[in-house]
ROKOL-882002 format. One record per residue: residue number from 0; residue in three letters; x, z, y of N, C-alpha, C, O, CB in turn. Coordinates in pm, whole numbers, plus 32768, in hexadecimal, padded with zeros to 4 digits. Each point is the difference from the previous one (the first is absolute). Glycine has a CB too. Example, Ala and Ser with C-alpha at 12.3 -4.5 7.8 and 13.67 -1.06 7.14 Angstrom:
+-------+------+------+------+------+------+------+------+------+------+------+------+------+------+------+------+------+
| gutor | timi |  nc1 |  nc3 |  nc2 | cac1 | cac3 | cac2 |  cc1 |  cc3 |  cc2 |  oc1 |  oc3 |  oc2 | cbc1 | cbc3 | cbc2 |
+-------+------+------+------+------+------+------+------+------+------+------+------+------+------+------+------+------+
|     0 |  ALA | 8527 | 830C | 7DC7 | 7FA7 | 8000 | 8077 | 805A | 8000 | 8078 | 8068 | 8042 | 7FFE | 7EDB | 803B | 7F8D |
|     1 |  SER | 809A | 7F3B | 80DE | 8052 | 8006 | 8077 | 7FB3 | 8049 | 806D | 8033 | 8011 | 806F | 8043 | 7F18 | 7F52 |
+-------+------+------+------+------+------+------+------+------+------+------+------+------+------+------+------+------+
% end
This chain:
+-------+------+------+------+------+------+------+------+------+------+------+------+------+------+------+------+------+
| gutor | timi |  nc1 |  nc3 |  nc2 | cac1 | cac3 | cac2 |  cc1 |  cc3 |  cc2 |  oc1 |  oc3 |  oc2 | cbc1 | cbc3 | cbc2 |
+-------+------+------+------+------+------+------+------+------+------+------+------+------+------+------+------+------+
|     0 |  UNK | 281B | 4BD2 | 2B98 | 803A | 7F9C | 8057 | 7FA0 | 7F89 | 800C | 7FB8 | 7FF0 | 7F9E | 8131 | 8059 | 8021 |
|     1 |  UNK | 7F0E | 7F82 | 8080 | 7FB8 | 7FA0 | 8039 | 804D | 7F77 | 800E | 8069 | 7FFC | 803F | 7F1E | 80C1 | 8031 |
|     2 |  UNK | 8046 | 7EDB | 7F59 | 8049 | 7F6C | 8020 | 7FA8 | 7F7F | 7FFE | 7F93 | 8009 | 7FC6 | 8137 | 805A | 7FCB |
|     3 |  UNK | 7F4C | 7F4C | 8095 | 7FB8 | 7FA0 | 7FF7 | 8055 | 7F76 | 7FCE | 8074 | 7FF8 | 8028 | 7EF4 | 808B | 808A |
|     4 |  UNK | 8072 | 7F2F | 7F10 | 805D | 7F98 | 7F9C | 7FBE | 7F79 | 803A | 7F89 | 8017 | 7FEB | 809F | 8086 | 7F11 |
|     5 |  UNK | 7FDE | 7EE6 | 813F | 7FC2 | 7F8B | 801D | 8076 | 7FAF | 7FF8 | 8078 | 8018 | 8008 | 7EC2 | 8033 | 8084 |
|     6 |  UNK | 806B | 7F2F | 7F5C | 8092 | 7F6B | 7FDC | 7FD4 | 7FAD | 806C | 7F8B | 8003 | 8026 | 809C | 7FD5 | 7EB2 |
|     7 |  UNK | 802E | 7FE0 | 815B | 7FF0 | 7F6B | 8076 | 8035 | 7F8D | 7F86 | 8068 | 8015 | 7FC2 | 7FF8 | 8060 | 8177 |
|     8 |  UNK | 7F57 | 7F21 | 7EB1 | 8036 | 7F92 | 7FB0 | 8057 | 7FA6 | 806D | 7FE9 | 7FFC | 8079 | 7F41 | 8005 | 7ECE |
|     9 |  UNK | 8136 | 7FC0 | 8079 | 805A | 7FB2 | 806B | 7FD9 | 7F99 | 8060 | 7F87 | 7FFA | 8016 | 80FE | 802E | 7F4B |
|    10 |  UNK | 7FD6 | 7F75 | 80E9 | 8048 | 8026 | 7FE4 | 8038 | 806B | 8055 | 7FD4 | 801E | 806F | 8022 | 7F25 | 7F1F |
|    11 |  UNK | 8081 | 80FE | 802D | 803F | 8073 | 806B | 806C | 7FFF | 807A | 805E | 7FBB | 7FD8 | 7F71 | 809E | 7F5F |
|    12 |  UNK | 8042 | 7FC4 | 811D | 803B | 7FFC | 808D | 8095 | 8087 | 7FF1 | 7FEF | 8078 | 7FEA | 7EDF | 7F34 | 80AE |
|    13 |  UNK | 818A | 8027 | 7F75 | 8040 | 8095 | 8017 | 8072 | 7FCB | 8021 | 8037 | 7FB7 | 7FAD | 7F62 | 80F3 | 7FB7 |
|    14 |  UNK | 80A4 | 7F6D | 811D | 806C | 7FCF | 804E | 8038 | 8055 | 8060 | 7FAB | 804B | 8030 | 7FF9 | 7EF2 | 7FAD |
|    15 |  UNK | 80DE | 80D6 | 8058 | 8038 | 8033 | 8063 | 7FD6 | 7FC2 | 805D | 8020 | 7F89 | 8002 | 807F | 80BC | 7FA0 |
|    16 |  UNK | 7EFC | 7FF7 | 80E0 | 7FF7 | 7F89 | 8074 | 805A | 8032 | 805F | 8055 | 8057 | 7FF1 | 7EB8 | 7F59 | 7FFB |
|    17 |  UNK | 80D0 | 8001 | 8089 | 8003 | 8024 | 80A1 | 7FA2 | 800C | 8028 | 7F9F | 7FCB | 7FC9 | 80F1 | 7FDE | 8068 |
|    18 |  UNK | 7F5F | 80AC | 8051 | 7FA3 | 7FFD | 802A | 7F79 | 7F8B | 802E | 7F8A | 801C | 8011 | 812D | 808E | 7FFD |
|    19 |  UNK | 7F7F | 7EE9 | 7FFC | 7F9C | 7F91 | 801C | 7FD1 | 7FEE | 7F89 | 7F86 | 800A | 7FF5 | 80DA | 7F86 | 80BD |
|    20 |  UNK | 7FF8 | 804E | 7EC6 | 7FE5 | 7FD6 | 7F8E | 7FA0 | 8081 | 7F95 | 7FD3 | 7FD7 | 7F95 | 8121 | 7F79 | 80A4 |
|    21 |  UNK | 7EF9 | 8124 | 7FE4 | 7FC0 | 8060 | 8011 | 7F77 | 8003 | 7FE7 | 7FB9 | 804F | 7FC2 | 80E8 | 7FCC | 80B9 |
|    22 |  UNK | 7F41 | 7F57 | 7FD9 | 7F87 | 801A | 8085 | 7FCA | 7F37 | 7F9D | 7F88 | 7FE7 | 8000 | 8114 | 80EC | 817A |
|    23 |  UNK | 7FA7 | 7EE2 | 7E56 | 7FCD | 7FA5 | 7FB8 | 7F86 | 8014 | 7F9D | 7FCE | 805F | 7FC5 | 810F | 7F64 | 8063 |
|    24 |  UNK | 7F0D | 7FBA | 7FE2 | 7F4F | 8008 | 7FC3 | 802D | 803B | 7F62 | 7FCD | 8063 | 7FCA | 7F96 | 7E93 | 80C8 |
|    25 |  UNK | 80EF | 80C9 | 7F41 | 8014 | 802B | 7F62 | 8013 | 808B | 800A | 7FB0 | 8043 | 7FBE | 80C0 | 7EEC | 7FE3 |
|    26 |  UNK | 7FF3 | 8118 | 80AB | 8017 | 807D | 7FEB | 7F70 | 8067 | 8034 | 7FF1 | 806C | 7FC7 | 812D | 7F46 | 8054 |
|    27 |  UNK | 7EAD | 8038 | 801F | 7F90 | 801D | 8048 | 7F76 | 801A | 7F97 | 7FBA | 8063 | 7FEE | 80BF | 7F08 | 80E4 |
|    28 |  UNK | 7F85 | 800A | 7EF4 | 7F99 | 8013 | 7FA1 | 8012 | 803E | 7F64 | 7FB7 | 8014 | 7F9F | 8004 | 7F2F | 80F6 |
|    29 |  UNK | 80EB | 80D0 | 7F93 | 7FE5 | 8040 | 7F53 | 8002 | 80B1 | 8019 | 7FCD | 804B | 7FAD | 80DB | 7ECC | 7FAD |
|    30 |  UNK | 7F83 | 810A | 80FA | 7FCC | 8066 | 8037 | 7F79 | 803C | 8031 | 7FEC | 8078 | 8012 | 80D0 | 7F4A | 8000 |
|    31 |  UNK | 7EEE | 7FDC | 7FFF | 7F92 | 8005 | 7FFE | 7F93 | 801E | 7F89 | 7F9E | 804A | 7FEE | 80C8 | 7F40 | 80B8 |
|    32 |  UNK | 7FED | 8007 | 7F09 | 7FC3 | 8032 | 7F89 | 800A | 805F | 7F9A | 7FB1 | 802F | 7FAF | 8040 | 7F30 | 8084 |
|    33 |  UNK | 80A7 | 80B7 | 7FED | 801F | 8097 | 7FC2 | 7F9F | 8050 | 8033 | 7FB2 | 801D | 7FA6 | 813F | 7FD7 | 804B |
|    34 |  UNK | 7EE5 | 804D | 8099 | 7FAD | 8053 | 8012 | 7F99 | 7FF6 | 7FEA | 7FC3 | 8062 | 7FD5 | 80A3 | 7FC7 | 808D |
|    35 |  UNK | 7F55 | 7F56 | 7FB4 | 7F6E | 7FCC | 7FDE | 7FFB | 803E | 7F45 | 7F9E | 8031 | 7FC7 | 805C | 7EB3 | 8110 |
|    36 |  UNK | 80A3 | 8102 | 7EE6 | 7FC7 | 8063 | 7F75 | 7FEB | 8049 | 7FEE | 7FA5 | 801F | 7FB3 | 808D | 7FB5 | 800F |
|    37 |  UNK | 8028 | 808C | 808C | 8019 | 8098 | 7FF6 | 7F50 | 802D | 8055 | 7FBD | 8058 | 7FC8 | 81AD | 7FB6 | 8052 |
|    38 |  UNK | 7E7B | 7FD1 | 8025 | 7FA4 | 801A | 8066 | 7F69 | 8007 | 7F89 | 7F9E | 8047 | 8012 | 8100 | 7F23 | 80F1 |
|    39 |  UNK | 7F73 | 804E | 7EA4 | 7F96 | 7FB8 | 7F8E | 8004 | 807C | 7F91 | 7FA6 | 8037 | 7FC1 | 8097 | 7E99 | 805E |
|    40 |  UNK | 8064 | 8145 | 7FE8 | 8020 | 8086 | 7FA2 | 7FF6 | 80B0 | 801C | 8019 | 8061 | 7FBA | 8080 | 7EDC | 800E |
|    41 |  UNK | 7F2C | 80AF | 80D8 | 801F | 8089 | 8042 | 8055 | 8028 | 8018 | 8004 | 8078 | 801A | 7F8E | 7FB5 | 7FA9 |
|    42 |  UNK | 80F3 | 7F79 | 8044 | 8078 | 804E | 804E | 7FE6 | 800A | 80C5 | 7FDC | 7FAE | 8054 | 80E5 | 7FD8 | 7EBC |
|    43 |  UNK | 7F6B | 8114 | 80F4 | 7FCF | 8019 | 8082 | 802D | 7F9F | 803F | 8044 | 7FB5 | 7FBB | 7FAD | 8122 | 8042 |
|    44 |  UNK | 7FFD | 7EFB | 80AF | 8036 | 7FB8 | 802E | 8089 | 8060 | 8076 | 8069 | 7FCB | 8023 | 7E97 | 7F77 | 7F99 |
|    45 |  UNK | 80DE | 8137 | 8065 | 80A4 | 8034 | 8019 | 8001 | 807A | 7F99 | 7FAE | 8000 | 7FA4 | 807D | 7FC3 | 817C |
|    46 |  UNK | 8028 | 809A | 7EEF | 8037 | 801C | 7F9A | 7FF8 | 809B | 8059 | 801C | 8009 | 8077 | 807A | 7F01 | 7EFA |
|    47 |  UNK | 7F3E | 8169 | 803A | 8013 | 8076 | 802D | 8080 | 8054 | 800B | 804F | 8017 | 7FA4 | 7EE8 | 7FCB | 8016 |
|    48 |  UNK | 80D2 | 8048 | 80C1 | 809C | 8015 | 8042 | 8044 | 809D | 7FA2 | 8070 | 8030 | 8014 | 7F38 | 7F5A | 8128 |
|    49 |  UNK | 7FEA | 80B0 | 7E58 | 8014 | 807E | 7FC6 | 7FF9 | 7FF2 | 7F7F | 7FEB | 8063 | 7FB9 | 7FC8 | 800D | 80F0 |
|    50 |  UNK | 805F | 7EFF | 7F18 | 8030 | 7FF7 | 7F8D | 8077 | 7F9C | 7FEB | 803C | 7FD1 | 8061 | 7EE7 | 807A | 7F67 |
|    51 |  UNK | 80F5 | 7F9D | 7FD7 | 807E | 7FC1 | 7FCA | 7FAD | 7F89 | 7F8A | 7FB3 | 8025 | 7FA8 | 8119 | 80E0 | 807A |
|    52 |  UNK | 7F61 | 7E56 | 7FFD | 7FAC | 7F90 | 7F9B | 8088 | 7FE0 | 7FB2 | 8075 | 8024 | 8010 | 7EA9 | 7F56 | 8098 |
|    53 |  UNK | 80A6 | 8039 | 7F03 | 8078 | 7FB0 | 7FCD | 7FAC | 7F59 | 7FD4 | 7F89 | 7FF1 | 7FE5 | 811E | 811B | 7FA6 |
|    54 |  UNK | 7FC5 | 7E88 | 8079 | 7FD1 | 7F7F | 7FFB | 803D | 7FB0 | 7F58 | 806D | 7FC9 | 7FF0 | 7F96 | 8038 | 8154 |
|    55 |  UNK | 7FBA | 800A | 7E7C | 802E | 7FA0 | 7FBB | 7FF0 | 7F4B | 8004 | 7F98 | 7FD1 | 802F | 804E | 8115 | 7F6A |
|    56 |  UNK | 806A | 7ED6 | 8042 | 7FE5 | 7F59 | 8002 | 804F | 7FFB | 7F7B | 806B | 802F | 7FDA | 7F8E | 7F67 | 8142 |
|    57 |  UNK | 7F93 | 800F | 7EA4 | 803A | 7FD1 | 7F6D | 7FCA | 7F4E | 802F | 7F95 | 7FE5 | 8036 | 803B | 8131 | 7EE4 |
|    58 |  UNK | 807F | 7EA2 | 80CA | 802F | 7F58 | 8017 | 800B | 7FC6 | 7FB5 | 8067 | 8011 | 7FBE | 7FF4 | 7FFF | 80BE |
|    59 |  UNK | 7F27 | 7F61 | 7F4A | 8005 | 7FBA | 7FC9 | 8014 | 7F7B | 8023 | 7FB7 | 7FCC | 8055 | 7FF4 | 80D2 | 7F5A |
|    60 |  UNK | 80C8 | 7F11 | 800B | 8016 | 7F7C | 8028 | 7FFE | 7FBF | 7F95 | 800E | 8034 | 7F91 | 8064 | 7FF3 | 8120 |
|    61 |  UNK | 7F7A | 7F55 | 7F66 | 7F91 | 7FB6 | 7F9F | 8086 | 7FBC | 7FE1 | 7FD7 | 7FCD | 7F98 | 7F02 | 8012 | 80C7 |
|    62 |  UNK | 81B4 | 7FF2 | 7FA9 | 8065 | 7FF3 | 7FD6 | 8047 | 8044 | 8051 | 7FC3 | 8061 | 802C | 8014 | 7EEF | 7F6D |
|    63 |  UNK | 80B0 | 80A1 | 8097 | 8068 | 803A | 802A | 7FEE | 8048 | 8099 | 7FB3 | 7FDB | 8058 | 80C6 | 7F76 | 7F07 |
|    64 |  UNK | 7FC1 | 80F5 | 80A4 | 7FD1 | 8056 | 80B6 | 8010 | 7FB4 | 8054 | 8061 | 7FB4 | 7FFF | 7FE5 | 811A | 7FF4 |
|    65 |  UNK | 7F5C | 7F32 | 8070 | 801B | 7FB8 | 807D | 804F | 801F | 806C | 804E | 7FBB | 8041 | 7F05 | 8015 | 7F86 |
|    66 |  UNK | 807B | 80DD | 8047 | 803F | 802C | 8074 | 8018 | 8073 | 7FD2 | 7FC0 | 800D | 7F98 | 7FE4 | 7F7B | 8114 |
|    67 |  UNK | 80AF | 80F9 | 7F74 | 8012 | 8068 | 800E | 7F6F | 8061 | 7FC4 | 7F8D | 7FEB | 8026 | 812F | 7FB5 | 809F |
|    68 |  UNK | 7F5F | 80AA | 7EF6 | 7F8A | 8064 | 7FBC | 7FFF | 8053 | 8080 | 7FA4 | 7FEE | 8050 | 8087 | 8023 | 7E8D |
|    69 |  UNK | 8039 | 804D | 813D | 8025 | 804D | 8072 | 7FB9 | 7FD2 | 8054 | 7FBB | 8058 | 8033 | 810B | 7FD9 | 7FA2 |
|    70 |  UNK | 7F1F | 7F34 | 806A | 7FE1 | 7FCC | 807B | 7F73 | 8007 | 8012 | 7FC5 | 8020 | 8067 | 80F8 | 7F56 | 7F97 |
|    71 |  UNK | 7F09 | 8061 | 7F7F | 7F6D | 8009 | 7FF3 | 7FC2 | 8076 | 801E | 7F97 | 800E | 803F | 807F | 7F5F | 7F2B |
|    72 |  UNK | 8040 | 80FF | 8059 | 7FC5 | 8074 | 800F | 7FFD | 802E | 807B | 7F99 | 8030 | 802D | 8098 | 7FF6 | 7F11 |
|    73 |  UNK | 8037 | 7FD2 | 8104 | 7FF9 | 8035 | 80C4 | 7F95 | 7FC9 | 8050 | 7FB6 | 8038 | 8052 | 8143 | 7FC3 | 7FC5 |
|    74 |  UNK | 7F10 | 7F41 | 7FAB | 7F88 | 7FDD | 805C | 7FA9 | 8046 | 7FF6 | 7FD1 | 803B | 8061 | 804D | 7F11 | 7FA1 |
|    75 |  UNK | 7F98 | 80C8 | 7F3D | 7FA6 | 8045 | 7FF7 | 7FD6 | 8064 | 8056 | 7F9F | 8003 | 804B | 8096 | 7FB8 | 7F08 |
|    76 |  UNK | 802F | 80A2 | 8092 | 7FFB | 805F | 8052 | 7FC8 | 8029 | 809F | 7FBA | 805E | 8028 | 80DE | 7F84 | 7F2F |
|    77 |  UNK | 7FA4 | 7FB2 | 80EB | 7FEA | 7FD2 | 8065 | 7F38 | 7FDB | 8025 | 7FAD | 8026 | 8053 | 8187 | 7F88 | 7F7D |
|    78 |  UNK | 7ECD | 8019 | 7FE5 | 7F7E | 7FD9 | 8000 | 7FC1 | 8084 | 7FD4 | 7F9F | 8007 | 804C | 8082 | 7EF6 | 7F86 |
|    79 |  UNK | 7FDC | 8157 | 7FF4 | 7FB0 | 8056 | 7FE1 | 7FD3 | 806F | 8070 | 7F91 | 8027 | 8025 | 80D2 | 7F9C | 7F00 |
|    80 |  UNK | 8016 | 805B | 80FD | 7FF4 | 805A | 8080 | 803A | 7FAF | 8080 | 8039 | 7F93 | 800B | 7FE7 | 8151 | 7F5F |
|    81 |  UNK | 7FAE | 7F9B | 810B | 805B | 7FF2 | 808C | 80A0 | 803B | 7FC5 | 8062 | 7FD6 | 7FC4 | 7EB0 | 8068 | 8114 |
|    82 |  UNK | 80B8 | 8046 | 7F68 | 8065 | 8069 | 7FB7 | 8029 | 8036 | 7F60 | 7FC9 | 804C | 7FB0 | 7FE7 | 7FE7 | 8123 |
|    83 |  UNK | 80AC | 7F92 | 7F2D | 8001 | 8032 | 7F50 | 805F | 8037 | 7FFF | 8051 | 7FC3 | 7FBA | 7F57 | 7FA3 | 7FC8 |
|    84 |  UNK | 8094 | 811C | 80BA | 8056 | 8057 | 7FDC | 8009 | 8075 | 7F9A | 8063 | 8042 | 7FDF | 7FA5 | 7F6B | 80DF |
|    85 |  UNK | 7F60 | 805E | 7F13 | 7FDB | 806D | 7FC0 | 800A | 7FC2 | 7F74 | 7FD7 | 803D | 7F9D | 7F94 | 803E | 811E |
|    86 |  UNK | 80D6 | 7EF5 | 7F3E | 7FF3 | 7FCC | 7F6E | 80AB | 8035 | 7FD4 | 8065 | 7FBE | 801B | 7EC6 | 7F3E | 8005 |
|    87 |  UNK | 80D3 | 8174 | 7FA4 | 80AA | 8006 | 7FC4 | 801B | 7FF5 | 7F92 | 806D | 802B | 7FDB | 7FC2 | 804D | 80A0 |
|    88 |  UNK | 7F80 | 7F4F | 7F30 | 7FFE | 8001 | 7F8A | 800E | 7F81 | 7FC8 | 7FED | 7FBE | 8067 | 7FA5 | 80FD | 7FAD |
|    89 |  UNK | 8089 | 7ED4 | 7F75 | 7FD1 | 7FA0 | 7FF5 | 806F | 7F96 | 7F98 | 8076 | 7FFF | 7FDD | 7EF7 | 804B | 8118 |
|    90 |  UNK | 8047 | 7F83 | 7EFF | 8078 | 7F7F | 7FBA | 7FBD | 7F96 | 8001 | 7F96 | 7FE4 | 8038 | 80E9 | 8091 | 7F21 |
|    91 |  UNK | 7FF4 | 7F24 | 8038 | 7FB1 | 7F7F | 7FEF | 8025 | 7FD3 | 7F94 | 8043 | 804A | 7FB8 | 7FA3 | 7F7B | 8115 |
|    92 |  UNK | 7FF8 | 7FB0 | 7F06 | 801E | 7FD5 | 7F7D | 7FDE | 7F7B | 7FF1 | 7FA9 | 7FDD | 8050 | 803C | 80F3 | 7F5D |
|    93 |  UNK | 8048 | 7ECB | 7FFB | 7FCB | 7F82 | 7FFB | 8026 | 7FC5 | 7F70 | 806F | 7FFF | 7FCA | 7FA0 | 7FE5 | 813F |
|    94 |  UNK | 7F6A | 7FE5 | 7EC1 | 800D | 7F7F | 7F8B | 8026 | 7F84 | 8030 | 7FB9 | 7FCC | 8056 | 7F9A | 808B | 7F32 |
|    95 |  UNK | 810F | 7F6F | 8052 | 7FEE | 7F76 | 7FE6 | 7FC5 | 7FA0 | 7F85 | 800B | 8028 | 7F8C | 809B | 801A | 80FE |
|    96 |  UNK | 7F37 | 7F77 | 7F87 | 7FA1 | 7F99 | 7FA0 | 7F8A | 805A | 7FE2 | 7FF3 | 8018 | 7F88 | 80D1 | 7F55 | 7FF9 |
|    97 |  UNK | 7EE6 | 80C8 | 80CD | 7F7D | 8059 | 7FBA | 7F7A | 7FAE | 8012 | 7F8E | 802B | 7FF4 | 80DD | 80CA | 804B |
|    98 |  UNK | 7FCE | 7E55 | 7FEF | 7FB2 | 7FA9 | 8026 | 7F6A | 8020 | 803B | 7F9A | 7FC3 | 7FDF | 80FB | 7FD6 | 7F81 |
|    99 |  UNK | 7F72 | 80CE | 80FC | 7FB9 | 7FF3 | 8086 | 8054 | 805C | 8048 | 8046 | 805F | 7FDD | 7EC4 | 7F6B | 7FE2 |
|   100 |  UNK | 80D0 | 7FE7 | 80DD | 8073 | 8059 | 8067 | 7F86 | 8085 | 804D | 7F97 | 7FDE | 8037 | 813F | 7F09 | 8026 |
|   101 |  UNK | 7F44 | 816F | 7F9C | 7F86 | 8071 | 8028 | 808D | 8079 | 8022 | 8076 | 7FF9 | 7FDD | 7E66 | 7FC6 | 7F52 |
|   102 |  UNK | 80ED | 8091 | 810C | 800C | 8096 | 8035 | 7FE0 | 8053 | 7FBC | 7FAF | 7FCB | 7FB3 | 8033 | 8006 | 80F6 |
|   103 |  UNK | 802C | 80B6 | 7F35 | 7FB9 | 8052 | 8008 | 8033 | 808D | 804B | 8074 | 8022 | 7FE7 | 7F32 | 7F55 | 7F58 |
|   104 |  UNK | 801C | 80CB | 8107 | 8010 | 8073 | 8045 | 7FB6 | 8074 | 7FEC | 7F85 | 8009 | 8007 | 80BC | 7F69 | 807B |
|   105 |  UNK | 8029 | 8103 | 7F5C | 7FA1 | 8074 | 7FF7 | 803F | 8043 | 8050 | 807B | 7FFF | 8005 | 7F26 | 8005 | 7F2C |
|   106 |  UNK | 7FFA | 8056 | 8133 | 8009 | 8058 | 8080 | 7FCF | 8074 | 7FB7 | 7F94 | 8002 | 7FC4 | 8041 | 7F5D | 8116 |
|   107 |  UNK | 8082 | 8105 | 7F2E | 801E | 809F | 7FC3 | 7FFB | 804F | 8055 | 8049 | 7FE4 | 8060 | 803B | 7FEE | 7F0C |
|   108 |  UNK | 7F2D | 80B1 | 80A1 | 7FF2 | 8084 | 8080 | 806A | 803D | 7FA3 | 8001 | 8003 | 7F85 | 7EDF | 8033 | 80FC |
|   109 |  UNK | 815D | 7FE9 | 7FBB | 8095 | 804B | 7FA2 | 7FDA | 8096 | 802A | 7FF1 | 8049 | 7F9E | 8102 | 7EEA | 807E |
|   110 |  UNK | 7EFF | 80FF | 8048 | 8001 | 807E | 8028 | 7FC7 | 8015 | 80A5 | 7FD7 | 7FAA | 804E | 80F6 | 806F | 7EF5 |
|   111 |  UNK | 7F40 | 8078 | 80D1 | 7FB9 | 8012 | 807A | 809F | 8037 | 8034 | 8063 | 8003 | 7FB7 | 7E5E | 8038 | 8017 |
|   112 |  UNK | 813A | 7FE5 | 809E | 8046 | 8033 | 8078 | 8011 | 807D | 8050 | 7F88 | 8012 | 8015 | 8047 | 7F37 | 7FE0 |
|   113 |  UNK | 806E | 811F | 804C | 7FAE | 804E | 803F | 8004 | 7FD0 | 808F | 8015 | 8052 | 8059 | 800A | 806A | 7F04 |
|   114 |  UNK | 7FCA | 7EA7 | 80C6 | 8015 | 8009 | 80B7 | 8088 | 7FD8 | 8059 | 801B | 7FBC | 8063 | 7F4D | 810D | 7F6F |
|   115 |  UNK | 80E3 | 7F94 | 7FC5 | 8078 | 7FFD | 804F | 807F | 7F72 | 7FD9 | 806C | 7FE7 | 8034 | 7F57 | 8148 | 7FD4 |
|   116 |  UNK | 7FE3 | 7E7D | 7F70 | 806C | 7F92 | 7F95 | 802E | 805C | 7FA0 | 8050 | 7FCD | 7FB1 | 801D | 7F86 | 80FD |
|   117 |  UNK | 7F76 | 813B | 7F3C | 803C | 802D | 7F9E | 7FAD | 7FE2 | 7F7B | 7FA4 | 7FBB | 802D | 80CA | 80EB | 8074 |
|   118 |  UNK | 7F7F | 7F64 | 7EE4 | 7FAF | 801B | 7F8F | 8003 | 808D | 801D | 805D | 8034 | 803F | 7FD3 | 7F0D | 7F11 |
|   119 |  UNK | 7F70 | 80FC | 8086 | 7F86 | 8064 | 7FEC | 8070 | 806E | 7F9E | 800D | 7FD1 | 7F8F | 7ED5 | 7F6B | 806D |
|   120 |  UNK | 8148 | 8109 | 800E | 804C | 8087 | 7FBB | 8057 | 8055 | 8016 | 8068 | 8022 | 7FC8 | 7F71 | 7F7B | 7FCF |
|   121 |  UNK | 7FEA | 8085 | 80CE | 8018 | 808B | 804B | 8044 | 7FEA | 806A | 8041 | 8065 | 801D | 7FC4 | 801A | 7F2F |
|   122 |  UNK | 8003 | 7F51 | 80DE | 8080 | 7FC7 | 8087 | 7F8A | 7FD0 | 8062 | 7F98 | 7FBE | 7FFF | 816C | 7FC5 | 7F6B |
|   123 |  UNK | 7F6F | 80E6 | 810E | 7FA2 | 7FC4 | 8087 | 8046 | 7FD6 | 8095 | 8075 | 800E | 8024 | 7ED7 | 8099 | 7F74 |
|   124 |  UNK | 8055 | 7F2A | 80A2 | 8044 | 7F7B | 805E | 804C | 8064 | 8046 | 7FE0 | 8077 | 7FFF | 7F65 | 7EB1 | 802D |
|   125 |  UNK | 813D | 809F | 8024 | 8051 | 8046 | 8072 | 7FEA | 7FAD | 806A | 8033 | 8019 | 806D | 8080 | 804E | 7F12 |
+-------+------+------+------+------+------+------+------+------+------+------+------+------+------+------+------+------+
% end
């Protein structure tokens, strides 16, 4: 299996938007820099349509949470790819008091595909 593990130091962004709020400089640039890590780490920039990834986010806050763990991770997400449907895998997690606020993300090739969205064992497309 194949993965790649990289951290963004804070601070961190992770919010339910709207569409305008989406599109803000804060939300904008931390998405940016999520990929600018991953990009540093070799995570592809789309995602091959004949395998299956998975995302981990582990969350450090330097005292008490700011925002949603969950939230961070979607932006993340967001920022990493266009399309990220092929990510079905994944979780998240968070310290409080680990006195620095940082990310970390590991992107997992979970498996291949045969084409059709099925996993690979014996079954074929209709």
């Amino acid at each position: 299996m194949t993965s790649w593990t990289f951290d963004v130091q804070g601070p961190l962004v992770g919010h339910k938007c709207s569409k305008s709020q989406c599109f803000s400089g804060k939300v904008s640039s931390f998405k940016s820099l999520v990929r600018w890590q991953a990009n540093l780490a070799g995570v592809p920039q789309e995602l091959d349509p004949k395998r299956t990834y998975s995302l981990r986010t582990e969350v450090f806050w330097v005292k008490r949470a700011k925002v949603d763990t969950v939230n961070v991770h979607k932006l993340s997400e967001d920022g990493l790819w266009g399309k990220d449907r092929r990510v079905l895998n994944g979780g998240f997690s968070a310290h409080e008091y680990a006195g620095v606020e940082r990310a970390v993300f590991t992107v997992t090739v979970e498996g291949e595909t045969d084409g059709c969205g099925n996993s690979k064992r014996g079954r074929s497309c209709r």
